[in-house]
C-alpha positions in Angstrom: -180.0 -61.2 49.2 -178.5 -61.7 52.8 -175.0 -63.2 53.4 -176.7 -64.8 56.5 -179.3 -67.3 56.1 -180.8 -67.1 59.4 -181.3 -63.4 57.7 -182.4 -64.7 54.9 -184.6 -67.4 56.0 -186.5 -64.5 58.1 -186.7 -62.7 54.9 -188.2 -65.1 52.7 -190.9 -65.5 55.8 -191.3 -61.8 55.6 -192.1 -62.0 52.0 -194.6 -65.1 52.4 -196.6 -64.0 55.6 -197.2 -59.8 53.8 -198.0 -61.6 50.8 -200.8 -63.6 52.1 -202.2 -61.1 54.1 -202.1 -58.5 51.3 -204.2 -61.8 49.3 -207.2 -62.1 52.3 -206.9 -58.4 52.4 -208.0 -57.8 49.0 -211.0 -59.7 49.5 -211.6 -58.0 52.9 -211.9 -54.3 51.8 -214.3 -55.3 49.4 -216.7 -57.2 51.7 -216.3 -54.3 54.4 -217.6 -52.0 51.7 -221.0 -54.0 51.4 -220.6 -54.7 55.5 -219.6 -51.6 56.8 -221.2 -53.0 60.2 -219.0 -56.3 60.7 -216.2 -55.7 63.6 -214.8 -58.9 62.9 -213.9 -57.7 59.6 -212.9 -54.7 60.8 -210.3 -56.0 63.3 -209.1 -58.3 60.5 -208.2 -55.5 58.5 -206.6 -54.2 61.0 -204.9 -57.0 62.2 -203.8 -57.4 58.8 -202.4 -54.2 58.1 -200.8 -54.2 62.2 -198.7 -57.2 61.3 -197.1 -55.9 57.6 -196.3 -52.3 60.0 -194.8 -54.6 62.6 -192.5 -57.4 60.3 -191.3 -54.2 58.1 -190.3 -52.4 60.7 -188.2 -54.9 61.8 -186.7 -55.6 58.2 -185.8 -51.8 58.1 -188.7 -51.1 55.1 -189.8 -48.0 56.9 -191.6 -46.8 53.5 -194.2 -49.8 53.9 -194.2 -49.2 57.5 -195.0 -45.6 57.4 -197.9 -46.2 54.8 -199.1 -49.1 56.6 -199.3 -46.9 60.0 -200.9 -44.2 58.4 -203.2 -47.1 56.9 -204.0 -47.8 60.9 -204.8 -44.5 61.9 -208.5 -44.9 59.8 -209.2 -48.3 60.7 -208.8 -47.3 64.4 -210.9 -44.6 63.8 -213.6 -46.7 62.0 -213.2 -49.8 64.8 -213.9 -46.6 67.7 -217.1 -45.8 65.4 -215.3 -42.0 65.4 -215.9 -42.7 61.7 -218.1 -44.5 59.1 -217.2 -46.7 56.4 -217.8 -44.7 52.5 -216.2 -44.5 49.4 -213.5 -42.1 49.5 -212.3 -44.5 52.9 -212.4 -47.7 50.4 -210.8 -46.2 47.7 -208.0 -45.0 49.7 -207.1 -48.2 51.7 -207.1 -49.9 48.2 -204.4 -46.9 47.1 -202.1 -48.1 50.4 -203.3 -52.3 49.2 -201.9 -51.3 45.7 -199.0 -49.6 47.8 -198.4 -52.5 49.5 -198.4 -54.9 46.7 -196.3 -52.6 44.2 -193.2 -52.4 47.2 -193.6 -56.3 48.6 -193.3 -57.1 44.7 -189.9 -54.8 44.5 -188.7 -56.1 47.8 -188.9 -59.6 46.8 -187.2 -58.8 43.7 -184.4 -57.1 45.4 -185.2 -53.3 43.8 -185.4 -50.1 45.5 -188.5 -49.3 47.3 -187.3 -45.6 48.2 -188.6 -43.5 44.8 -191.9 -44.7 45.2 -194.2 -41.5 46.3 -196.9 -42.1 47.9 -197.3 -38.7 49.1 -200.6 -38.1 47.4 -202.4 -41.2 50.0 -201.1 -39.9 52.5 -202.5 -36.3 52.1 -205.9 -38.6 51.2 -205.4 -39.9 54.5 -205.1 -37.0 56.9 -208.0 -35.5 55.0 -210.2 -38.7 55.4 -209.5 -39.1 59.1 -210.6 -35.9 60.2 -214.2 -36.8 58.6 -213.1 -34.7 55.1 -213.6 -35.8 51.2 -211.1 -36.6 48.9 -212.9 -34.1 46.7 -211.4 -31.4 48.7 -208.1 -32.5 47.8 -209.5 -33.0 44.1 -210.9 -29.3 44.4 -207.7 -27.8 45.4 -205.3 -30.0 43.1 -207.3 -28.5 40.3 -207.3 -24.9 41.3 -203.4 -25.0 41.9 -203.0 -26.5 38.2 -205.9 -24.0 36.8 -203.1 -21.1 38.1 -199.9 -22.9 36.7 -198.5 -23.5 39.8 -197.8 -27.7 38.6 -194.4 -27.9 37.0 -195.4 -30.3 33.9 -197.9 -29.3 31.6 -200.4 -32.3 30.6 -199.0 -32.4 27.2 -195.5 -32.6 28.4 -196.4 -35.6 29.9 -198.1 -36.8 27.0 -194.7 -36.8 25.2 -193.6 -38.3 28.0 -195.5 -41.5 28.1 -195.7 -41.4 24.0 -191.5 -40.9 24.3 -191.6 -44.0 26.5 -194.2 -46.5 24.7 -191.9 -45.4 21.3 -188.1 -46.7 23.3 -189.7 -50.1 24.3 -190.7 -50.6 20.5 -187.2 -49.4 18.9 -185.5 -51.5 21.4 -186.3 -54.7 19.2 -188.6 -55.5 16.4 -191.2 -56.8 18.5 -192.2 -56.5 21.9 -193.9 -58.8 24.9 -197.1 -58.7 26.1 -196.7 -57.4 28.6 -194.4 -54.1 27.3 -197.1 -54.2 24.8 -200.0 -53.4 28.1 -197.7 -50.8 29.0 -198.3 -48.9 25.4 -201.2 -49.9 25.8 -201.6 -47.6 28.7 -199.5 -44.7 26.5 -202.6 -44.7 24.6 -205.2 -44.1 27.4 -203.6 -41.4 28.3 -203.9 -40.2 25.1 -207.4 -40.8 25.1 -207.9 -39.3 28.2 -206.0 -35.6 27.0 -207.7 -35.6 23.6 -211.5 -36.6 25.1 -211.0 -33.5 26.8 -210.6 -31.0 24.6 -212.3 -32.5 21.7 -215.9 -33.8 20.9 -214.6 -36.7 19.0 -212.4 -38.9 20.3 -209.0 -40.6 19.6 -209.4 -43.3 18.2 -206.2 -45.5 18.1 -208.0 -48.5 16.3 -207.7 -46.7 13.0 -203.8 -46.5 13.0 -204.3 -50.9 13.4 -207.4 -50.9 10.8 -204.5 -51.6 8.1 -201.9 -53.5 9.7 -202.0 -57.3 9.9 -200.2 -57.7 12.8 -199.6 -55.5 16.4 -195.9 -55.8 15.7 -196.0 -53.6 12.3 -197.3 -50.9 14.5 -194.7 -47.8 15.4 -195.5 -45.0 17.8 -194.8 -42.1 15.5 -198.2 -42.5 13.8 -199.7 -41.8 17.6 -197.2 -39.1 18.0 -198.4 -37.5 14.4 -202.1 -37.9 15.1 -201.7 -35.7 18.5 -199.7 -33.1 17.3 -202.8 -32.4 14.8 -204.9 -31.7 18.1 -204.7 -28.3 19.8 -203.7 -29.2 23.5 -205.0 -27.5 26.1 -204.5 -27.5 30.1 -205.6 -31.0 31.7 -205.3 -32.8 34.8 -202.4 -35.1 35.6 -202.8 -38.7 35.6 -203.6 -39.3 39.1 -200.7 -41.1 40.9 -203.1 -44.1 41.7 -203.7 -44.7 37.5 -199.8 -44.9 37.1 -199.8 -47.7 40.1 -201.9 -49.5 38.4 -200.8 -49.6 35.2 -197.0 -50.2 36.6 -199.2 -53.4 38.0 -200.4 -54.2 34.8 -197.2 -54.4 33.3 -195.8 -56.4 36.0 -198.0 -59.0 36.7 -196.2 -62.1 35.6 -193.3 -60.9 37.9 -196.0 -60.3 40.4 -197.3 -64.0 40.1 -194.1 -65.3 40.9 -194.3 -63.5 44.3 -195.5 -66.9 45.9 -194.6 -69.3 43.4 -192.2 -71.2 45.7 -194.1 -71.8 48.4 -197.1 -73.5 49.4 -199.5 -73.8 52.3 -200.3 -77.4 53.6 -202.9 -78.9 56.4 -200.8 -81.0 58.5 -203.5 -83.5 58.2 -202.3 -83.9 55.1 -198.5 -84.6 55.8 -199.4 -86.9 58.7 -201.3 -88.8 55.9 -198.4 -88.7 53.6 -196.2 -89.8 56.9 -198.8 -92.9 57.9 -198.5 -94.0 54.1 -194.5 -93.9 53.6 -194.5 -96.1 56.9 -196.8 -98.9 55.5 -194.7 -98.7 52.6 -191.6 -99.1 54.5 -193.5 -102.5 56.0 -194.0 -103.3 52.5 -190.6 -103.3 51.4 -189.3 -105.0 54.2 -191.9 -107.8 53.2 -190.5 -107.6 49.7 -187.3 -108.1 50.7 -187.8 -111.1 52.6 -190.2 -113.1 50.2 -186.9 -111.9 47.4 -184.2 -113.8 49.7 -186.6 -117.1 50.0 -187.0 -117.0 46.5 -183.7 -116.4 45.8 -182.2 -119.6 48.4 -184.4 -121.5 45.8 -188.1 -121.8 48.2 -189.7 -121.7 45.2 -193.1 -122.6 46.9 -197.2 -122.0 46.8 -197.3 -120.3 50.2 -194.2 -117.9 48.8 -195.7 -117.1 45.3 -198.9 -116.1 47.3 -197.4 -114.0 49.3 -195.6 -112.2 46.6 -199.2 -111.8 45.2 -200.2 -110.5 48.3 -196.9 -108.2 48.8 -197.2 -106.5 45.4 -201.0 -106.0 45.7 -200.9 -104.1 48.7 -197.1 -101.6 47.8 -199.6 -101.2 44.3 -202.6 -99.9 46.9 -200.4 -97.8 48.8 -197.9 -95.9 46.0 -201.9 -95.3 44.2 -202.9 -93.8 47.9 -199.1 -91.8 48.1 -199.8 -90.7 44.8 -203.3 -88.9 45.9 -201.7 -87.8 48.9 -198.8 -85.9 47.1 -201.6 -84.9 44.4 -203.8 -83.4 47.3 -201.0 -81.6 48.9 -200.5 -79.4 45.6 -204.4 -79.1 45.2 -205.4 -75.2 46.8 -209.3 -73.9 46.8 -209.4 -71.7 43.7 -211.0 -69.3 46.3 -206.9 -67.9 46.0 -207.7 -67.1 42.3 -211.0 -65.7 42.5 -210.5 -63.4 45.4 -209.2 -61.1 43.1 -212.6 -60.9 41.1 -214.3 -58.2 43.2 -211.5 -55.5 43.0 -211.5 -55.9 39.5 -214.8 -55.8 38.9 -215.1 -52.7 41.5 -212.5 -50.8 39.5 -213.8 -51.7 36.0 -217.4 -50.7 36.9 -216.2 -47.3 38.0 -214.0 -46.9 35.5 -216.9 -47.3 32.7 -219.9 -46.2 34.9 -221.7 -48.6 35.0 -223.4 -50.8 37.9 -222.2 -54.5 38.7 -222.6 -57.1 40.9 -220.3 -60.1 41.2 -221.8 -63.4 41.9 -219.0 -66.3 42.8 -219.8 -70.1 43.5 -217.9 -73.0 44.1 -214.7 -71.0 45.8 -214.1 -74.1 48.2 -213.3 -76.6 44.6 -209.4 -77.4 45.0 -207.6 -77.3 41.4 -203.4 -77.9 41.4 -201.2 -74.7 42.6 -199.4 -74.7 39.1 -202.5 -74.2 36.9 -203.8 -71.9 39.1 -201.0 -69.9 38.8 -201.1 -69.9 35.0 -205.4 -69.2 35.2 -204.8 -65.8 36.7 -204.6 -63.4 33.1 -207.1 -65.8 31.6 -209.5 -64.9 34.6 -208.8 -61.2 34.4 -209.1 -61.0 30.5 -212.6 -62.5 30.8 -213.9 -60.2 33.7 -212.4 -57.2 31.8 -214.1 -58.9 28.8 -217.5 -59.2 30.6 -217.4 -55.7 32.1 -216.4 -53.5 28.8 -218.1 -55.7 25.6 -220.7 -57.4 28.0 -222.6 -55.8 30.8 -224.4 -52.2 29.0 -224.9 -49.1 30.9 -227.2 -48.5 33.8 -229.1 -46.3 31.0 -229.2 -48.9 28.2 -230.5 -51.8 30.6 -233.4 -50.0 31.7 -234.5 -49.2 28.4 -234.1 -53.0 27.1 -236.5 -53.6 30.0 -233.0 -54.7 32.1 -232.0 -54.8 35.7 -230.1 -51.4 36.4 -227.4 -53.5 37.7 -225.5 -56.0 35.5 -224.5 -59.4 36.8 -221.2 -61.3 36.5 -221.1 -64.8 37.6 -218.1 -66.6 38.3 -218.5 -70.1 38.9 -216.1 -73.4 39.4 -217.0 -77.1 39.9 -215.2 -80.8 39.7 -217.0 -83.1 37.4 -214.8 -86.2 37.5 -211.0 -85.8 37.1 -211.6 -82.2 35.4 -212.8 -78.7 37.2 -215.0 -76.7 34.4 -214.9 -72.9 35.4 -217.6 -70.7 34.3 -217.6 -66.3 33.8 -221.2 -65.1 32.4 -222.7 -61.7 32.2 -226.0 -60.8 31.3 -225.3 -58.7 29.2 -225.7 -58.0 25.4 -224.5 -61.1 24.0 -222.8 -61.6 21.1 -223.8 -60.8 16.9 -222.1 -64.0 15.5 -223.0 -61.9 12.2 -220.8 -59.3 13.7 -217.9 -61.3 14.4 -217.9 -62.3 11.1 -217.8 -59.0 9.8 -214.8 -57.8 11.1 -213.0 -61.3 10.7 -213.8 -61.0 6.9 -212.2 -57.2 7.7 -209.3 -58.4 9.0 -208.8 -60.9 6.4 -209.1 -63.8 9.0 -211.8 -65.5 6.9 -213.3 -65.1 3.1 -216.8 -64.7 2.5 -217.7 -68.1 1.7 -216.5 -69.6 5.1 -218.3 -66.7 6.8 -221.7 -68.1 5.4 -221.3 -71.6 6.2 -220.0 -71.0 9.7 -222.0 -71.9 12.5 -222.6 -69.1 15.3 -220.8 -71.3 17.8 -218.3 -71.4 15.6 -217.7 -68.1 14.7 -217.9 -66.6 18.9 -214.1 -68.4 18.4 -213.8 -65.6 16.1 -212.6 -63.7 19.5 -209.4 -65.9 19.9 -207.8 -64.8 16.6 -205.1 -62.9 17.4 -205.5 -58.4 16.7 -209.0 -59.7 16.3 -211.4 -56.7 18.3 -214.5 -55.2 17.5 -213.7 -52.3 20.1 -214.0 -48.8 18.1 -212.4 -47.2 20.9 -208.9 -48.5 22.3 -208.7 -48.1 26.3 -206.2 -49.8 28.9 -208.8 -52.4 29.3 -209.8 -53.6 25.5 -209.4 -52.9 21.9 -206.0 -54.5 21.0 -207.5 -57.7 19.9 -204.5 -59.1 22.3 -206.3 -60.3 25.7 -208.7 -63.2 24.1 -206.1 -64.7 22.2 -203.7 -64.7 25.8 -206.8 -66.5 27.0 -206.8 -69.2 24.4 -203.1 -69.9 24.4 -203.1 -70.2 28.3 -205.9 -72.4 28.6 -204.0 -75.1 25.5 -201.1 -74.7 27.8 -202.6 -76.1 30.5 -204.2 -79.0 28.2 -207.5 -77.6 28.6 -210.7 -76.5 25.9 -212.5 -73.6 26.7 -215.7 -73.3 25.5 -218.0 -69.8 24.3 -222.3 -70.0 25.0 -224.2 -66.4 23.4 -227.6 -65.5 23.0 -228.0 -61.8 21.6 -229.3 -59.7 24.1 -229.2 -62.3 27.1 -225.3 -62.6 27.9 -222.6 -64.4 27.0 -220.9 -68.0 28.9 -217.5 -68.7 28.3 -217.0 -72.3 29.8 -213.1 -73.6 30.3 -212.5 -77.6 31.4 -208.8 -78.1 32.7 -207.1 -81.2 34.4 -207.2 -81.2 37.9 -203.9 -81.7 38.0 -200.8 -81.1 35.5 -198.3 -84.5 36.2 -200.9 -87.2 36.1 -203.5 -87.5 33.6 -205.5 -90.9 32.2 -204.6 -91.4 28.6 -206.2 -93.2 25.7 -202.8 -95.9 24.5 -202.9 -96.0 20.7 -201.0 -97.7 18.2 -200.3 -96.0 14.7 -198.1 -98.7 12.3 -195.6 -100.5 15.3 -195.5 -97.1 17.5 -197.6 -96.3 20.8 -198.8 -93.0 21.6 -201.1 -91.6 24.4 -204.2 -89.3 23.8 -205.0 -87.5 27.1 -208.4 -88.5 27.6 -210.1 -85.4 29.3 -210.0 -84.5 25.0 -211.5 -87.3 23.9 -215.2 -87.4 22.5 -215.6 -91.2 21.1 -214.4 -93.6 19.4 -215.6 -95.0 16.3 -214.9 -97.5 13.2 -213.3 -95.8 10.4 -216.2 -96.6 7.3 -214.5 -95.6 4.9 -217.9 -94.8 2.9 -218.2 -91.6 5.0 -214.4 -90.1 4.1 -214.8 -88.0 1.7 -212.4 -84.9 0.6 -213.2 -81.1 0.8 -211.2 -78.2 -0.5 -208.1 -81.1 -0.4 -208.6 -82.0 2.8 -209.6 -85.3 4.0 -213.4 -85.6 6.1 -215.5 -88.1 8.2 -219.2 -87.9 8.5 -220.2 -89.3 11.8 -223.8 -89.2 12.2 -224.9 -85.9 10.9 -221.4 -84.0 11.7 -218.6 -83.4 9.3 -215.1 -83.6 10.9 -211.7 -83.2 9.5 -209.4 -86.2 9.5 -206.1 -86.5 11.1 -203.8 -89.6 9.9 -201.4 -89.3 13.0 -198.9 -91.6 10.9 -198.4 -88.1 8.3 -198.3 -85.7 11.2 -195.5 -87.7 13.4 -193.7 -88.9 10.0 -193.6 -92.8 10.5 -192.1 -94.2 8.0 -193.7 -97.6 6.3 -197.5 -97.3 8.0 -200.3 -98.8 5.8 -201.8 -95.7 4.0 -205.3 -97.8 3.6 -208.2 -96.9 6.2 -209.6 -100.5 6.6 -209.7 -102.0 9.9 -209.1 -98.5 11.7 -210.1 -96.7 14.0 -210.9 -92.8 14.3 -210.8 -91.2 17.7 -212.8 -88.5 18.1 -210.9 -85.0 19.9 -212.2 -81.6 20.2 -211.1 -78.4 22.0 -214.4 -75.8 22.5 -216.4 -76.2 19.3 -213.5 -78.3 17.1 -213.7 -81.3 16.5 -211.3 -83.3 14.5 -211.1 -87.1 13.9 -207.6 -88.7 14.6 -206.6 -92.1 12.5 -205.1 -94.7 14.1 -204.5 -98.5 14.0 -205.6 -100.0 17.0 -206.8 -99.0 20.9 -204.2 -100.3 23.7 -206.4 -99.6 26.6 -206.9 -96.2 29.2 -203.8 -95.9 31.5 -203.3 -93.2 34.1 -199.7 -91.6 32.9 -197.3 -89.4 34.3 -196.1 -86.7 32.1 -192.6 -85.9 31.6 -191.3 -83.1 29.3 -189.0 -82.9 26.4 -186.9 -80.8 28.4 -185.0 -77.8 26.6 -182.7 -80.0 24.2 -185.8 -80.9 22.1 -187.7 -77.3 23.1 -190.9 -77.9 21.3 -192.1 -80.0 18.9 -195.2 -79.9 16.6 -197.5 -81.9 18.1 -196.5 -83.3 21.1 -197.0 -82.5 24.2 -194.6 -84.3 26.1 -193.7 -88.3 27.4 -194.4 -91.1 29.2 -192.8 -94.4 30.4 -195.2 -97.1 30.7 -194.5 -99.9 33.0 -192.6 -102.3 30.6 -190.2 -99.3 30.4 -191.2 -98.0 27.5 -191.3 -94.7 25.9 -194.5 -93.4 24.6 -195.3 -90.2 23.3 -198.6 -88.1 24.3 -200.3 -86.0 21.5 -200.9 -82.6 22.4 -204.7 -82.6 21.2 -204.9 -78.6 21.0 -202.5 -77.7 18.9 -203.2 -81.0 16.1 -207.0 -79.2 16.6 -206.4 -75.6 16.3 -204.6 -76.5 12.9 -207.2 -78.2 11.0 -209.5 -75.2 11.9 
């Protein structure tokens, strides 16, 4: 971006620093709404917002600068005690956060920051400062549109945002995900025109009920359902809804925001430093015991000390290799600090009262996966808060707390972290699920009645799979849960659903600490050797072949009193020659969540701890694999990728 790099250097630091202040801010304004009292917090905030006013000023971004000194003028008010924390004061500091965010995203990215208008914020501002409501401005904005004094007429902008969602389909026959969360948001604001003038309400699902897939649908049916509706005068979508959609759409540029960069404790590189000296010690020691051997000292006292040499550069690459390991490892406190904004938004937005509960912040997980946890996490709060948690009114009649409870939870239970999101909510109707996945043609009948309930809360991950009668920006598509499953098999992880009708519903997700090292289960299948990662592995047991057996064509194994599908890895990887007989075989026992699936092989090598390496992008992907390893002989050795071999028996 700048021809000088002392320039740029101070820009890329510009970037960093306002990006992780905007992070710890986020989780500030919503702890100073339940501590309204705490100057600390208040001078953080302040501090906070002081320093993004200061370093954009001095990069010439006087739009963020402006909002960020408007920003200033309440919290100085509210540290002087001229003024007390409420609301109206939260919700418009979190309008400047989104601000913030929205124009630190379009700096990084090298975009124009000067058409954003925040005009409306800073009216709020002014307003609030002088001890006013936001309702005032609410009052008057409707009065001025009651007159016709507004430009645009609500249904204008309905075409609008319909016009829009209908050019990102017809630009090619299908669209991302995340164009697709930006029709999405076409359709709320449907929704929101049409629930006002009409006792029954748009409902968006119907144009899917017949479609098998998202991709089939076309915005002209939308388009020919709202011109059936008599349109009458309606308030604009506030400025702050827009933002946040615009967000929405934008996240996975957003996540990249601090993607190249990475915070460490110097503790931890002096560490690093220490070890890569006693390895340096070690080599020199290497070196010297090479040269006797090699002027023919062939003796005890040299073979010892070879012993001795190798032992201890073994010890220390194993410590290195923590070391480097820990440096990537981050407190998953980054990814959950988003939690309460959402959850303060969503309840709002739906009305209802909830309280988030979060443990285990401090557990370190690697930067990458957290990175890739982020939609996951906001797919299952939005999950929790809609289909979950029932109204204030609904609780109290089911004998109910008036306020719902969402608990988000992460532990380390040996080389895995398992990450819990629960409500206590309504549950789940397996019966239900099964329903609408006979509906939607994802199951027949028969397999309906001899599914388990565990089994059929997976129901969820199908993809278009939703039992939402009304589409919103925040459910209905069928489209978040199935994001969910596919990110958590990208990361090599199972994610797991626990429901009890009328209590609340657990879902339960058990990743790798870490991405590039995992321990492996060696296998050999005919004269190959492949690597199970072991965090998937359940048992191993003798293949008898009196309990295979074959269902519907397919082959099964019954181990004690379960059924499980059977997997001969030497069909799947096509190796040529292998003996096709089960005797003197072994099954190793997989599962992902509730599925379980029994993979054949020959004989068990041993558990190694492996480095993965990937196929890179001349082999792309391949069914089945999950990437490579070289063991120490040199070897090549294929790892299985466990999730998709399970998914596809199921």
């Amino acid at each position: 971006m700048y021809n000088d790099p002392e320039m740029q250097e101070i820009f890329e630091a510009f970037i960093v620093e306002s990006t992780e202040l905007l992070e710890s801010l986020s989780q500030d304004l919503m702890q100073i709404e339940e501590s309204p009292e705490d100057e600390e917090l208040l001078n953080r905030i302040f501090r906070a917002f002081h320093t993004i006013k200061g370093t954009s000023s001095f990069m010439g971004f006087d739009k963020i600068s402006t909002l960020t000194h408007s920003a200033e003028d309440i919290l100085n008010k509210l540290r002087k005690f001229e003024l007390k924390v409420n609301q109206d004061i939260i919700d418009v500091l979190l309008e400047v956060y989104d601000f913030l965010t929205l124009m630190i995203q379009k700096v990084k990215n090298g975009e124009s920051i000067e058409d954003i208008d925040y005009s409306s914020t800073l009216e709020k501002i002014e307003v609030l400062k002088t001890g006013g409501s936001i309702e005032i401005i609410d009052a008057t904005e409707e009065e001025s549109e009651l007159k016709g004094e507004t430009g645009e007429q609500p249904q204008s902008r309905l075409e609008q945002v319909l016009k829009m969602a209908s050019e990102l389909v017809s630009k090619k026959g299908d669209f991302s995900p995340e164009e697709y969360e930006l029709i999405n948001a076409a359709f709320e604001e449907v929704n929101k025109g049409l629930m006002a003038q009409t006792e029954k309400p748009f409902n968006v699902d119907e144009i899917f009920k017949e479609k098998e897939s998202p991709k089939e649908f076309k915005v002209q049916d939308v388009t020919d359902e709202v011109e059936k509706v008599e349109m009458k005068p309606k308030l604009e979508t506030t400025e702050q809804e827009v933002l946040h959609k615009s967000k929405e759409v934008s996240k996975s540029q957003a996540s990249a925001l601090t993607a190249e960069t990475i915070r460490i404790d110097v503790s931890r590189v002096e560490n690093l430093m220490n070890l890569s000296g006693e390895l340096v010690l070690g080599r020199n020691r290497l070196e010297q015991i090479t040269k006797n051997l090699l002027s023919g000292e062939l003796t005890k006292e040299n073979l010892k000390e070879l012993e001795e040499t190798t032992s201890q550069i073994d010890f220390i690459t194993s410590e290195i290799q923590a070391s480097v390991m820990r440096m990537r490892m981050i407190p998953i406190g980054k990814l959950f600090q988003k939690a309460p904004r959402i959850i303060r938004d969503l309840a709002k937005q739906f009305n209802k009262k909830i309280q988030l509960i979060i443990e285990g912040e401090e557990t370190e997980i690697d930067k990458g996966i957290i990175d890739e946890l982020s939609d996951p996490l906001v797919h299952m709060l939005r999950n929790a808060c809609d289909h979950g948690i029932e109204s204030p009114q609904e609780r109290i009649k089911l004998g109910k707390p008036e306020v719902g409870t969402v608990y988000l939870g992460a532990e380390q239970e040996g080389n895995n972290i398992v990450i819990r999101v629960s409500d206590d909510g309504k549950g789940m109707d397996p019966e239900k699920l099964k329903a609408k996945a006979i509906e939607r043609g994802i199951i027949t009948k028969e397999e309906a009645e001899q599914m388990p309930d565990r089994e059929a809360f997976q129901l969820i991950f199908h993809p278009g799979f939703s039992t939402a009668q009304i589409i919103s920006n925040v459910s209905g598509r069928g489209v978040g849960m199935d994001v969910v499953r596919t990110n958590i098999l990208k990361l090599k992880g199972m994610i797991d659903i626990e429901s009890e009708k009328g209590l609340g519903t657990t879902f339960i997700i058990k990743l790798p600490l870490t991405l590039a090292i995992i321990q492996g289960l060696l296998v050999r299948v005919h004269t190959e050797t492949y690597a199970i990662p072991l965090a998937s592995v359940l048992e191993v047991v003798d293949c008898d072949i009196s309990k295979v057996s074959t269902i519907n064509k397919r082959e099964v194994i019954k181990i004690r009193s379960d059924i499980l599908p059977l997997i001969r890895l030497n069909r799947v990887l096509s190796i040529n020659g292998a003996n096709e007989t089960l005797n003197d075989k072994y099954v190793v026992v997989v599962g992902i969540g509730e599925f379980r699936v029994g993979l054949v092989v020959d004989e068990l090598l041993g558990q190694q701890e492996i480095v993965i390496k990937s196929l890179g992008d001349f082999l792309g992907h391949i069914k089945g694999i999950a990437g490579v390893t070289i063991l120490g002989d040199g070897s090549v050795v294929i790892i299985i990728d466990v999730g998709e071999l399970v998914y596809s028996r199921n």
